[in-house]
C-alpha positions in Angstrom: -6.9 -37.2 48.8 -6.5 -33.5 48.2 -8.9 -32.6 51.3 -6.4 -35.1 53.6 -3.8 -33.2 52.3 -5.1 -29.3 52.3 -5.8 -30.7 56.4 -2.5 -32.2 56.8 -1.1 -28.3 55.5 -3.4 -26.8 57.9 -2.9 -28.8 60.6 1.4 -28.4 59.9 0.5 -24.2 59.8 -1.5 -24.5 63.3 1.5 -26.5 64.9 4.5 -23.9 63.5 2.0 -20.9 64.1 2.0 -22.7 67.8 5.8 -22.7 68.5 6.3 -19.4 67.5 3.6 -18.1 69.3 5.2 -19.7 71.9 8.5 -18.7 71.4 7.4 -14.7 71.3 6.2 -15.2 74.4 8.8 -17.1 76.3 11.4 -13.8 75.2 12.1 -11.6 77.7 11.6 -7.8 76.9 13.8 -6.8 80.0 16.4 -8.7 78.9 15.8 -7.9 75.3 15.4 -4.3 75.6 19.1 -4.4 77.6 21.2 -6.3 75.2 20.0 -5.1 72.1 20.6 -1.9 72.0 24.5 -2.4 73.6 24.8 -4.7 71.0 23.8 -2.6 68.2 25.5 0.3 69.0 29.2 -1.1 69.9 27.9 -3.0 66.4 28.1 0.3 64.9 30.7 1.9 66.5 32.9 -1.3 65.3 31.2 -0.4 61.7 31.9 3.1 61.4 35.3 2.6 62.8 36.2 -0.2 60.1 35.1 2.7 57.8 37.3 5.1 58.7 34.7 7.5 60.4 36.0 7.4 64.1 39.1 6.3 65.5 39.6 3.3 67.1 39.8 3.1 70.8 37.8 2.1 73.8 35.3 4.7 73.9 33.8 3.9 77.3 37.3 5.6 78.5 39.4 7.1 75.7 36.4 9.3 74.6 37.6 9.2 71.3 33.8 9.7 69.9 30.3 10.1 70.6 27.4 7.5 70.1 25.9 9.8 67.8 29.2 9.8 65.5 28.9 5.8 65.1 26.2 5.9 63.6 25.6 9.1 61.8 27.6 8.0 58.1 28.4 4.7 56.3 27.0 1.5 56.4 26.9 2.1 60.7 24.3 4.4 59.4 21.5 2.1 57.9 22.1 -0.4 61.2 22.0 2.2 63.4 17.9 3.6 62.2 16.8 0.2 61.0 17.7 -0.8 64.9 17.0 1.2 67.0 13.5 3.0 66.4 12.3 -0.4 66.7 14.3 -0.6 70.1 12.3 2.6 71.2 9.4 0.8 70.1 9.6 -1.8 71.9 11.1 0.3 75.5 7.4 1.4 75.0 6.0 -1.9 75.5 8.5 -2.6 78.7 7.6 0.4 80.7 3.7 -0.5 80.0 4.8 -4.1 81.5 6.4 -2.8 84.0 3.2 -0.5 85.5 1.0 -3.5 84.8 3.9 -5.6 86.8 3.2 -3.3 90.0 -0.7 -3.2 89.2 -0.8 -6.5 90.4 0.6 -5.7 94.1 -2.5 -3.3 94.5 -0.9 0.2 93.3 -1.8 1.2 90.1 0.8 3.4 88.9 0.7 5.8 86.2 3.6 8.2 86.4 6.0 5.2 85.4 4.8 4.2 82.2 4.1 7.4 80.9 7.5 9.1 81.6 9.2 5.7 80.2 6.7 6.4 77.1 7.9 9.9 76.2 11.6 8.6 76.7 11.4 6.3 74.3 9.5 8.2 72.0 12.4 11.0 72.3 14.5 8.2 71.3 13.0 8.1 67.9 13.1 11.5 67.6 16.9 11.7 68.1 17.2 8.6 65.5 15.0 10.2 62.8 17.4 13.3 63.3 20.5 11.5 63.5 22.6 12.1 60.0 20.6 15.3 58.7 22.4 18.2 58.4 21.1 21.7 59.6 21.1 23.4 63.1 17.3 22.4 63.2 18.2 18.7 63.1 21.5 19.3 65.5 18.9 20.5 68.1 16.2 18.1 67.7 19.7 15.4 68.3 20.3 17.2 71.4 17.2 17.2 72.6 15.7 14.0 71.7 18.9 12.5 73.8 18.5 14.9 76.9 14.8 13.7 76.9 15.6 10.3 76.5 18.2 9.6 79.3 16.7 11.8 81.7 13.1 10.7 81.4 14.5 7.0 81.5 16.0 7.1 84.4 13.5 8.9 86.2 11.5 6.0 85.1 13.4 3.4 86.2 14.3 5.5 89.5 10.7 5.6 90.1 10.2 1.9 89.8 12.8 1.2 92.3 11.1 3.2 94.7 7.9 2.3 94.3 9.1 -1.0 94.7 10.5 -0.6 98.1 7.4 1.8 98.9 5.0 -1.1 98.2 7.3 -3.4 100.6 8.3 -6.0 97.5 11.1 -8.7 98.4 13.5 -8.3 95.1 16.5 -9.7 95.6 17.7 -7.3 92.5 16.3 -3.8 94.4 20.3 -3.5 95.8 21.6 -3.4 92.3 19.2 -1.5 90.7 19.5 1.0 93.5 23.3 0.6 93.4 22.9 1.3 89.5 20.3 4.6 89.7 23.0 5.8 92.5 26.1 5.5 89.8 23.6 7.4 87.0 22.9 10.3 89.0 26.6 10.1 90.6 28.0 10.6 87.2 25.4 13.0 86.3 26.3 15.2 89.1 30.2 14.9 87.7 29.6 16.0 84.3 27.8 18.9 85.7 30.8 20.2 88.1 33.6 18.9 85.5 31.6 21.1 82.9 32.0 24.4 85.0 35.2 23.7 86.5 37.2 21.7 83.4 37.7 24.1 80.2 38.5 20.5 78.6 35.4 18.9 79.7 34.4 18.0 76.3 37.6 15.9 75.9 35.8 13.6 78.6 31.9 14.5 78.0 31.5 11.4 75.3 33.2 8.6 77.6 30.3 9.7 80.2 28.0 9.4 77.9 28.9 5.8 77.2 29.0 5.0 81.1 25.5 6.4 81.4 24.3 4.4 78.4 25.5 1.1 79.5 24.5 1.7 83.1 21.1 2.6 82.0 20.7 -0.7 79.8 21.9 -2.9 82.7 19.2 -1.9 84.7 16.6 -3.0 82.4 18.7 -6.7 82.0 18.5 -6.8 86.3 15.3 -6.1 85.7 14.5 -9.7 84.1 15.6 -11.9 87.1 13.6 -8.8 89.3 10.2 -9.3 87.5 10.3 -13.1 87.7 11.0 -12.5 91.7 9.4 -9.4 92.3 6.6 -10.7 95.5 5.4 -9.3 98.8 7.5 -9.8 101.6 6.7 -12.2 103.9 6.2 -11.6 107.8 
């Protein structure tokens, strides 16, 4: 009786083990890796606000605060670490799927993952230092988030073009490309707008919204353009 029972229990513990094996595998890291993080840091900014430690506006175009500022005191704070190193942990993971997503058209590609890699580990560096006081810690902020959107996009820009180099049908590439256009459009902006505008910072922290959001939109078109991605035809 106890044996029938002790097999039942294992036989329950295979079956739930099962599903959410399952489950894991059926989630889509490109379309995790893009909502998540937009999530969790208008999560925070909503937070921090609530608290008192920005204003409330629409930061995307008031530029009423930074993304650092949301989570940098208060409860935002706690969300904002506990979230997103493992967000950078698992960008990681994406930009090794994506190289072993062009592997199978023939190219191996290295380039790609490992500039993706270093963004992402920047990421966690800027994180760490987020909160700490000192000019060492303000620097490693700065840096950590210079490192982390430029290498991403680079990243991302290469995969676009390597997918049109390899001749890949993706009925996504126009967005994507459309999207790494509007990134280095803006980017461009802030740069002229810095030496031209003695008020740029007034407007620097709505940009860096912009570019945030644009970059995480890529990686959600970047679910519906992995399960298309093929050669083209004729």
């Amino acid at each position: 009786m106890l044996y029938d029972c002790l097999d039942t229990l294992v036989l329950r513990i295979k079956f739930e083990m099962a599903g959410i094996s399952r489950m894991i595998r059926s989630i889509s890291v490109p379309l995790l890796i893009g909502v998540f993080p937009i999530v969790v840091i208008n999560i925070t900014y909503l937070v921090s606000a609530s608290e008192g430690y920005v204003p409330w506006c629409v930061p995307y175009w008031d530029s009423c605060t930074s993304i650092s500022a949301t989570g940098r005191s208060g409860t935002a704070f706690f969300i904002f670490k506990a979230t997103m190193i493992p967000a950078a942990m698992l960008l990681m993971w994406y930009w090794i799927l994506a190289a072993r997503k062009l592997n199978r058209f023939g190219k191996t590609v290295h380039a790609i993952p490992v500039i993706g890699v270093i963004g992402a580990i920047f990421l966690i560096v800027y994180t760490i230092a987020l909160g700490a006081e000192g000019d060492m810690f303000q620097l490693q902020r700065r840096i950590g988030i210079i490192v982390f959107f430029t290498f991403t996009y680079l990243a991302q820009l290469l995969f676009t073009y390597r997918v049109e180099k390899l001749a890949l049908s993706d009925p996504t590439y126009p967005i994507q490309l459309t999207l790494c256009s509007m990134v280095l459009a803006i980017g461009l902006l802030t740069l002229i707008l810095d030496v031209t505008l003695e008020n740029y910072d007034d407007y620097e922290d709505a940009f860096e919204w912009i570019i945030a959001l644009l970059l995480q939109c890529y990686f959600i078109v970047s679910h519906w353009s992995w399960k298309n991605l093929q050669v083209k035809r004729g």
